[in-house]
Backbone as JSON Lines, residues from 0, in Angstrom:
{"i":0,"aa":"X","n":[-4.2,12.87,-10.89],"ca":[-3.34,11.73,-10.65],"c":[-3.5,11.21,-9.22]}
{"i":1,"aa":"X","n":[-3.64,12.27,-8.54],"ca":[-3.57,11.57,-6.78],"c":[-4.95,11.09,-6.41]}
{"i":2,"aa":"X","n":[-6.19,11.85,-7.26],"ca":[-7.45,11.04,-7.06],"c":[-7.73,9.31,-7.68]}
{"i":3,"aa":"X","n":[-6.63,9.61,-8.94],"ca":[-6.75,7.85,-9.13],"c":[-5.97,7.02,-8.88]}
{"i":4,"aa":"X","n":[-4.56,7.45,-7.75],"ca":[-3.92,6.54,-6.95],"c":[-5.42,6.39,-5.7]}
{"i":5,"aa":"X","n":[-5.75,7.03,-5.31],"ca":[-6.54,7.2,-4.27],"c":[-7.78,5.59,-4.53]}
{"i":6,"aa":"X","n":[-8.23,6.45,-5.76],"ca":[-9.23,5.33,-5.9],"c":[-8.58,4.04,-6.4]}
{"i":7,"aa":"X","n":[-7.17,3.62,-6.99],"ca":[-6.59,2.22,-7.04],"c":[-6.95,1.86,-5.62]}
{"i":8,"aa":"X","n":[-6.04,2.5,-4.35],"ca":[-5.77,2.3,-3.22],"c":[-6.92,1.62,-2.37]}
{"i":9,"aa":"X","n":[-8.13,2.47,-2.85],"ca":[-9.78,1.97,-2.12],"c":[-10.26,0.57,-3.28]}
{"i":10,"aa":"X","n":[-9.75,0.58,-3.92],"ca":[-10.31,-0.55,-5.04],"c":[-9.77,-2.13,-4.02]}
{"i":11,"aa":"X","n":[-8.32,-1.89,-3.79],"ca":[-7.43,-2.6,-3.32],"c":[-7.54,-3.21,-2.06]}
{"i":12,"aa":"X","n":[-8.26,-2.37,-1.26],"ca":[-8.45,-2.4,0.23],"c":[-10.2,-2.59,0.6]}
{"i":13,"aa":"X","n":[-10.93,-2.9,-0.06],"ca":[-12.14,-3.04,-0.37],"c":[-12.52,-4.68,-1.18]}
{"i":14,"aa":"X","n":[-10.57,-4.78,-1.66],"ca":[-11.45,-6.3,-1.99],"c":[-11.32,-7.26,-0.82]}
{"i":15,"aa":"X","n":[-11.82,-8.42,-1.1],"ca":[-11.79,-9.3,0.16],"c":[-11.18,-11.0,-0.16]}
{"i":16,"aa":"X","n":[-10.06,-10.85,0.57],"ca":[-9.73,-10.23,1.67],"c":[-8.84,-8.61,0.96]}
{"i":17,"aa":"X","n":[-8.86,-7.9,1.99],"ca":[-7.98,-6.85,1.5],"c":[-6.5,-6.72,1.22]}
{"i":18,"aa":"X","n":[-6.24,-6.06,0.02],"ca":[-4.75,-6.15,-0.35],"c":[-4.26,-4.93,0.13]}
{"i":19,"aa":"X","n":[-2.74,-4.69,0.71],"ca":[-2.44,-3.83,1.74],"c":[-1.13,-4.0,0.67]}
{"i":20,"aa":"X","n":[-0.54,-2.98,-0.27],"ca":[0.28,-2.95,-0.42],"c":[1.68,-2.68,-0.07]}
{"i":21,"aa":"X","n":[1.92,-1.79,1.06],"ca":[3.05,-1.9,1.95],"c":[4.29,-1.4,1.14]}
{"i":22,"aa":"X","n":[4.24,-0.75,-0.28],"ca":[5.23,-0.02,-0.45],"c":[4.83,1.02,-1.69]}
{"i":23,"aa":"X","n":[3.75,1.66,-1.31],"ca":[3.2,2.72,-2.32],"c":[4.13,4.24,-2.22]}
{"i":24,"aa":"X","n":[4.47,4.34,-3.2],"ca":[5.59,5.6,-3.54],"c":[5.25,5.97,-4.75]}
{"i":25,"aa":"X","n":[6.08,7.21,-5.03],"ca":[5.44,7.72,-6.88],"c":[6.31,6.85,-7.65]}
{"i":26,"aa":"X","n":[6.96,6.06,-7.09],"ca":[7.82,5.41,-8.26],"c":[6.61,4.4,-8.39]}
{"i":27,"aa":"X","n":[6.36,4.11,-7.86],"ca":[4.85,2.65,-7.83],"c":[3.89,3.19,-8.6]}
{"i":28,"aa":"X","n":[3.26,4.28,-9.08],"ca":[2.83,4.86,-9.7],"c":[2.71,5.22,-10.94]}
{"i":29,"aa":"X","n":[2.03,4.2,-11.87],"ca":[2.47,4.59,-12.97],"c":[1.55,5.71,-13.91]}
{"i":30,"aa":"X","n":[1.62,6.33,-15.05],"ca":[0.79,7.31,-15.37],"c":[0.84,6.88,-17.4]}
{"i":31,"aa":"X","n":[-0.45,6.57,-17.52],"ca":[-0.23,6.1,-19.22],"c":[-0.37,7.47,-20.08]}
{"i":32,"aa":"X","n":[-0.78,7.31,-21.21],"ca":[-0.85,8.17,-22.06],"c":[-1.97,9.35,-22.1]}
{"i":33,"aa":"X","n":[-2.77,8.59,-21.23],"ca":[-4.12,9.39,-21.1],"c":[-4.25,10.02,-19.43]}
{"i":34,"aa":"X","n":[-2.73,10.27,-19.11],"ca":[-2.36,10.56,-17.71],"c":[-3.66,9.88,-16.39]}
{"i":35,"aa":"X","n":[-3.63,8.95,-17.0],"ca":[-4.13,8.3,-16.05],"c":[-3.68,7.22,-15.11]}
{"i":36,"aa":"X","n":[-3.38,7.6,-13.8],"ca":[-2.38,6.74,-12.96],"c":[-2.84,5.37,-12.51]}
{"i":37,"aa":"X","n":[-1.77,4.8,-12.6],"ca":[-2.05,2.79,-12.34],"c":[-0.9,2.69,-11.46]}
{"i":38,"aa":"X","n":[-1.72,2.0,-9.81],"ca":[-1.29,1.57,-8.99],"c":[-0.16,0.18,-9.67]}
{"i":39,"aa":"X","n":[1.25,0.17,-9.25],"ca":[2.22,-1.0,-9.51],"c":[2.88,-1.7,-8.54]}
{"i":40,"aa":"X","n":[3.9,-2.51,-8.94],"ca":[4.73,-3.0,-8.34],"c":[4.13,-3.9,-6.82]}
{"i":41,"aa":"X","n":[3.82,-4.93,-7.32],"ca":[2.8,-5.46,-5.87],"c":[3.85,-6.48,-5.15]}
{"i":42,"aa":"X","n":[5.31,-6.42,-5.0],"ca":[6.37,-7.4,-4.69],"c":[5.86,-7.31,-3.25]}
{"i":43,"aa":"X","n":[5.74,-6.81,-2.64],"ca":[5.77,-6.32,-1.17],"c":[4.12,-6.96,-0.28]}
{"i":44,"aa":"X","n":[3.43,-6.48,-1.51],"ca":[1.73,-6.66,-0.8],"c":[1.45,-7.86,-0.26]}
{"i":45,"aa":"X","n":[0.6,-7.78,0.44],"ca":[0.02,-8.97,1.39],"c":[-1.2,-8.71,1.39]}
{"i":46,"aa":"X","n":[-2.37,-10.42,1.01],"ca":[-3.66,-10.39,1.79],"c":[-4.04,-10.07,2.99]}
{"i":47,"aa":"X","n":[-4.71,-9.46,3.23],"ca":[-4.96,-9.04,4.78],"c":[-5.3,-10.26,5.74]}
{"i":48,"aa":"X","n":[-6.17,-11.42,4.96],"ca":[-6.89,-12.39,5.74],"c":[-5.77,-13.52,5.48]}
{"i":49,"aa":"X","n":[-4.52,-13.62,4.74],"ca":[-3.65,-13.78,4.67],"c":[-2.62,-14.51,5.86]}
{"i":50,"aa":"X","n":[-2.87,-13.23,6.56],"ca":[-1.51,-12.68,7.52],"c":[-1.63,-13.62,8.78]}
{"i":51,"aa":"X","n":[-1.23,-14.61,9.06],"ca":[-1.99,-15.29,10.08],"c":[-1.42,-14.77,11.9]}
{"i":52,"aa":"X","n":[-0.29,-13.78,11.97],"ca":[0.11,-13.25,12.99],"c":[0.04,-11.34,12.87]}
{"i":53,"aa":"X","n":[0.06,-11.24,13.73],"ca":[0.52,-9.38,13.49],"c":[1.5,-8.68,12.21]}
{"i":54,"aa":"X","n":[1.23,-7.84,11.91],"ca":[1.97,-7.18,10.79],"c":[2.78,-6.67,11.28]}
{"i":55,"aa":"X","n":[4.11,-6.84,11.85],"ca":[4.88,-5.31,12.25],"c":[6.23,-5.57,11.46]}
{"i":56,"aa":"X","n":[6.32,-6.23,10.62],"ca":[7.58,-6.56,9.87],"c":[7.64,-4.83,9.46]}
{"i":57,"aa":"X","n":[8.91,-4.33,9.06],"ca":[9.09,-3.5,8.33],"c":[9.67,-3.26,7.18]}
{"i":58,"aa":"X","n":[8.6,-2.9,6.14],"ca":[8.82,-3.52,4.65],"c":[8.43,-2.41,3.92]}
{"i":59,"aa":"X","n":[8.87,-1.46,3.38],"ca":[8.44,-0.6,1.97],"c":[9.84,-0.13,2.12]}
{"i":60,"aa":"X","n":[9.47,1.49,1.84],"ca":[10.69,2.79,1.37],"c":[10.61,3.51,2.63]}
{"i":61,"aa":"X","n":[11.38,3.53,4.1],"ca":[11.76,4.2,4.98],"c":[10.86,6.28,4.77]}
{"i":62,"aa":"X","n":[11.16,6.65,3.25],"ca":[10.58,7.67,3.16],"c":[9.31,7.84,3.42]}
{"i":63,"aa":"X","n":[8.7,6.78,2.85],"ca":[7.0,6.24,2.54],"c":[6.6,5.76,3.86]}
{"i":64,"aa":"X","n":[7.1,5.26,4.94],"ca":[6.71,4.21,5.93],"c":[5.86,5.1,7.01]}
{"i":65,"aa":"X","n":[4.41,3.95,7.22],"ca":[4.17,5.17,8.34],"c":[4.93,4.75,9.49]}
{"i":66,"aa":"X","n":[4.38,5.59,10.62],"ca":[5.25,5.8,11.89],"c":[4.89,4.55,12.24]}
{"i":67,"aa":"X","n":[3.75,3.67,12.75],"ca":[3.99,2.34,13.42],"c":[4.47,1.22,12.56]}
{"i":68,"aa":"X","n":[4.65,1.35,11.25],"ca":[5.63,0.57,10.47],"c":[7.06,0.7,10.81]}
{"i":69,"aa":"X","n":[7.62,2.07,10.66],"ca":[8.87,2.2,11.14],"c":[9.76,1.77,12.8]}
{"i":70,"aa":"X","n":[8.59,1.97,13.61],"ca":[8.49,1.63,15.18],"c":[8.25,-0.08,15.31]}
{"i":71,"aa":"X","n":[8.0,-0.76,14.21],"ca":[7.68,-2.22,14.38],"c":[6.38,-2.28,15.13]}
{"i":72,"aa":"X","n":[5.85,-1.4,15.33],"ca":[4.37,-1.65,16.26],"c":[3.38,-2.77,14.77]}
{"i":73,"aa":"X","n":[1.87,-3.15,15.87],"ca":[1.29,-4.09,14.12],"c":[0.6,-2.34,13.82]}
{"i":74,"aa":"X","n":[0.55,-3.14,12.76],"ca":[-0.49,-2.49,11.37],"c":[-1.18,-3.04,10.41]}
{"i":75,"aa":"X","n":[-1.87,-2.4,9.46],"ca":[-3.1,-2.46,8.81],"c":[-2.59,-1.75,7.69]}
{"i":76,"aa":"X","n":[-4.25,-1.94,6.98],"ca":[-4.28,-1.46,5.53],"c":[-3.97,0.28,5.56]}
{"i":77,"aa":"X","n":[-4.36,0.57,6.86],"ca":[-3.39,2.52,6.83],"c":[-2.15,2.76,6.61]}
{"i":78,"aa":"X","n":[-1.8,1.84,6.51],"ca":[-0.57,2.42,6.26],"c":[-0.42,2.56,4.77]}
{"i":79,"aa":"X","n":[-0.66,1.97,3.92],"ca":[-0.6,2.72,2.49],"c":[-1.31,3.73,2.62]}
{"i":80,"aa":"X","n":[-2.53,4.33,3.5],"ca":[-3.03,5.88,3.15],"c":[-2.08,6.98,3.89]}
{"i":81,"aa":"X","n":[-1.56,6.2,4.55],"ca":[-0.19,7.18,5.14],"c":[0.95,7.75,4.21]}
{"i":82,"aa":"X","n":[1.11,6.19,3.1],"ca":[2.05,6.38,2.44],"c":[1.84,7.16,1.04]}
């Protein structure tokens, strides 16, 4: 399951421009019948080439957030591998 959140996550961040979902948790996670997990819930995500100022808004699940999300510093597409 965590290798095919993994590979949603690189699918995601590999397209172009890159999608940075910004609130990946196991609830976002879904798992079908053939326990195979599907990245969800894209309310939050942003194009990367998108963004026309710095990212430091702070936007997911406080649990999930990395540290320069939570600090308002900018950020990037790491932070979903954080999360």
């Amino acid at each position: 399951l965590l290798l095919d959140a993994a590979h949603g996550m690189r699918y995601l961040h590999a397209c172009v421009p890159p999608i940075i979902h910004r609130d990946l948790k196991p609830q976002n996670i879904l798992v079908d019948a053939a326990y195979t997990a599907k990245i969800a819930d894209f309310g939050m995500s942003v194009f990367k080439a998108k963004v026309s100022r710095s990212m430091t808004m702070m936007i997911g699940t406080p649990l999930y957030m990395a540290p320069e999300t939570l600090r308002g510093n900018d950020y990037n597409e790491t932070v979903d591998i954080y999360s």
